[in-house]
N, C-alpha and C positions, 0 to 999 in steps of 0.2 A: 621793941622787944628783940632779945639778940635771938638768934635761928637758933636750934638746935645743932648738933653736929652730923647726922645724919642726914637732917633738912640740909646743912648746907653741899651734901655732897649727892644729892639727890641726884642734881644736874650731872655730875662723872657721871654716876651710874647710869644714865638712860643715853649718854654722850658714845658712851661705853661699847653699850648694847645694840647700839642702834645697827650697828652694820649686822650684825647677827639676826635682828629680830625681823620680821615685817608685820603688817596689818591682813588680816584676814577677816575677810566681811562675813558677817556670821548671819547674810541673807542670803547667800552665792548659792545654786544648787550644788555646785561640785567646789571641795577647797582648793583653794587656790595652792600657786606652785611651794606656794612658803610653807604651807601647813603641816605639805608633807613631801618637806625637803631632804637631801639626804642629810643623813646623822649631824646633829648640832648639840649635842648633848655634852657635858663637862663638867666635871667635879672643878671647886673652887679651891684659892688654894687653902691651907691645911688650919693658915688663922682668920678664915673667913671669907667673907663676903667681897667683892672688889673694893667697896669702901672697909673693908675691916670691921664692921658697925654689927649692932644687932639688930633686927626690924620692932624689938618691942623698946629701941629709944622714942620711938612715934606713940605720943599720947595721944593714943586713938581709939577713940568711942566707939563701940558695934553693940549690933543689936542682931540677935541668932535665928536660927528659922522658927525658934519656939517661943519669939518674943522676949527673951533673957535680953539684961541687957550687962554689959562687960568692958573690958578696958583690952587693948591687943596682947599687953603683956600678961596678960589672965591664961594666955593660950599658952605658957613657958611650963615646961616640964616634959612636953612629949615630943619624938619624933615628928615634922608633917609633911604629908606629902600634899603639897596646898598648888593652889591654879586663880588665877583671875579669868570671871567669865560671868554671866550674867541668864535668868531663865526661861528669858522668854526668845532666843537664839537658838534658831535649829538647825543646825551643821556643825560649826567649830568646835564651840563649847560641850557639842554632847560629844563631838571625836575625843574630845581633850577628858571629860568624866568618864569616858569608856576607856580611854589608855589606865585612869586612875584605878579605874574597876579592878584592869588585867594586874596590875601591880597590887593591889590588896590580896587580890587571888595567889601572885605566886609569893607574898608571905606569908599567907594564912599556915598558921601552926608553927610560922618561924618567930614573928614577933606580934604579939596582940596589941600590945601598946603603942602601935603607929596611929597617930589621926590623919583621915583623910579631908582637909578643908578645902572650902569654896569659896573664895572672896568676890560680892559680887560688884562689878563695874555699873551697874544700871541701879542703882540705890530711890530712885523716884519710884519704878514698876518693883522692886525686889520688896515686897513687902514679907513679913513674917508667914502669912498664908500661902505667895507664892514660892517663898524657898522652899514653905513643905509640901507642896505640891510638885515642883521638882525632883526634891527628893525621894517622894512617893512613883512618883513617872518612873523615875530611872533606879529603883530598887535599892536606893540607899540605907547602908544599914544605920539608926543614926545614932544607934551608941559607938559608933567609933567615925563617923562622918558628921559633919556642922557646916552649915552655911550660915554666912556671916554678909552684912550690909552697914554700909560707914554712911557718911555726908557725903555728899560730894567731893567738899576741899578734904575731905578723910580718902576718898577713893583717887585722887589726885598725887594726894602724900605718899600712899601706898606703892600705886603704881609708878609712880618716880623711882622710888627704893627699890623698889626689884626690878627693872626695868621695863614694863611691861607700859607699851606706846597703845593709846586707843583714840577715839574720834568717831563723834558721833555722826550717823549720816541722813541725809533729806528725810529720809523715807523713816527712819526714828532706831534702826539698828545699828549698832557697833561696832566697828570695824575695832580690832585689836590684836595686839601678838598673843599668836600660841605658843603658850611657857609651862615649865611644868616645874616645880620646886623642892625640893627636897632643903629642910630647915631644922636645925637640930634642936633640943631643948631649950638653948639660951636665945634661942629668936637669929642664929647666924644662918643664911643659906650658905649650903655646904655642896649643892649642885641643879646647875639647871641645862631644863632639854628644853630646845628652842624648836619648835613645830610638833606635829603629830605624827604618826607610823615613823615609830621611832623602834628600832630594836630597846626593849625593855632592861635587859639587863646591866646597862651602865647604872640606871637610875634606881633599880632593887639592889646594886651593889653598894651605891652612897645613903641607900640608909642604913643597911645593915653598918656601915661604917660607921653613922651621926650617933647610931645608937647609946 
């Protein structure tokens, strides 16, 4: 079967990123120095993604925290401000849905129609019960927030395409980069922040732009 075109450029894009990105264990009491490194944030250029691509070329299966099940390009039509990260992780990924928070917060009233997604890297523990248990922890609203869980070789695919490096560790937690994504209606990301304690406003200005 011949690759996709996206699949086949998976490799640039993680070849890409890689010096930008690092792995953050998301068992560490304190994040590490990548997490929250200074400003690594960037708009891409104006026709897209490094590969040029969409991310809803990936026929790719999910299944939501409300047990729905959906196709990735189902997700096409809205602004997202979308993260890979996983719920049963307690440091990274709640840095990284708390950056997400502050960002819903300073649209609120600017645009209603941003969705805020969670793609999650641990698809064995992510079950429908736990992303809404998640989302219930950390005050998610979830008419405009969705957690989403793929297969594995789904959360492989994924995180290839956006560049997002992870590895699992002895002890059964995560190690992965902290990213943050801004992705416009047509599935192109249009800007990504690489770590956490990031000043916000690069990142609220590339959606108002995707809009």
């Amino acid at each position: 079967m011949t690759a996709s075109p996206i699949a086949r450029t998976a490799g640039l894009v993680l070849a890409l990123t890689v010096a930008a990105s690092s792995l953050a264990g998301c068992g560490d009491r304190q994040p590490s120095a990548a997490a929250s490194a200074p400003a690594a944030s960037r708009d891409l250029p104006p026709d897209g993604t490094l590969t040029g691509e969409s991310i809803f070329d990936l026929d790719l299966p999910l299944v939501d925290h409300a047990g729905r099940t959906l196709k990735l390009a189902d997700l096409g039509g809205h602004v997202m401000v979308a993260a890979m990260v996983y719920t049963s992780c307690t440091t990274i990924c709640i840095m990284i849905t708390e950056e997400m928070k502050q960002i819903e917060r300073q649209l609120a009233g600017v645009d209603r129609d941003v969705r805020y997604v969670l793609f999650s890297l641990d698809p064995g523990r992510d079950t429908p019960a736990a992303m809404q248990q998640f989302a219930k922890a950390h005050e998610l609203d979830t008419s405009r927030w969705t957690l989403y869980a793929a297969s594995e070789e789904g959360v492989r695919d994924l995180a290839a395409v956006l560049g997002v490096k992870y590895r699992e560790e002895e002890n059964g937690e995560i190690a992965h980069s902290a990213m943050i994504f801004v992705i416009d209606g047509r599935g192109v990301v249009r800007h990504r922040q690489v770590g956490v304690r990031q000043d916000p406003a690069p990142l609220v200005a590339a959606v108002q732009k995707a809009r």
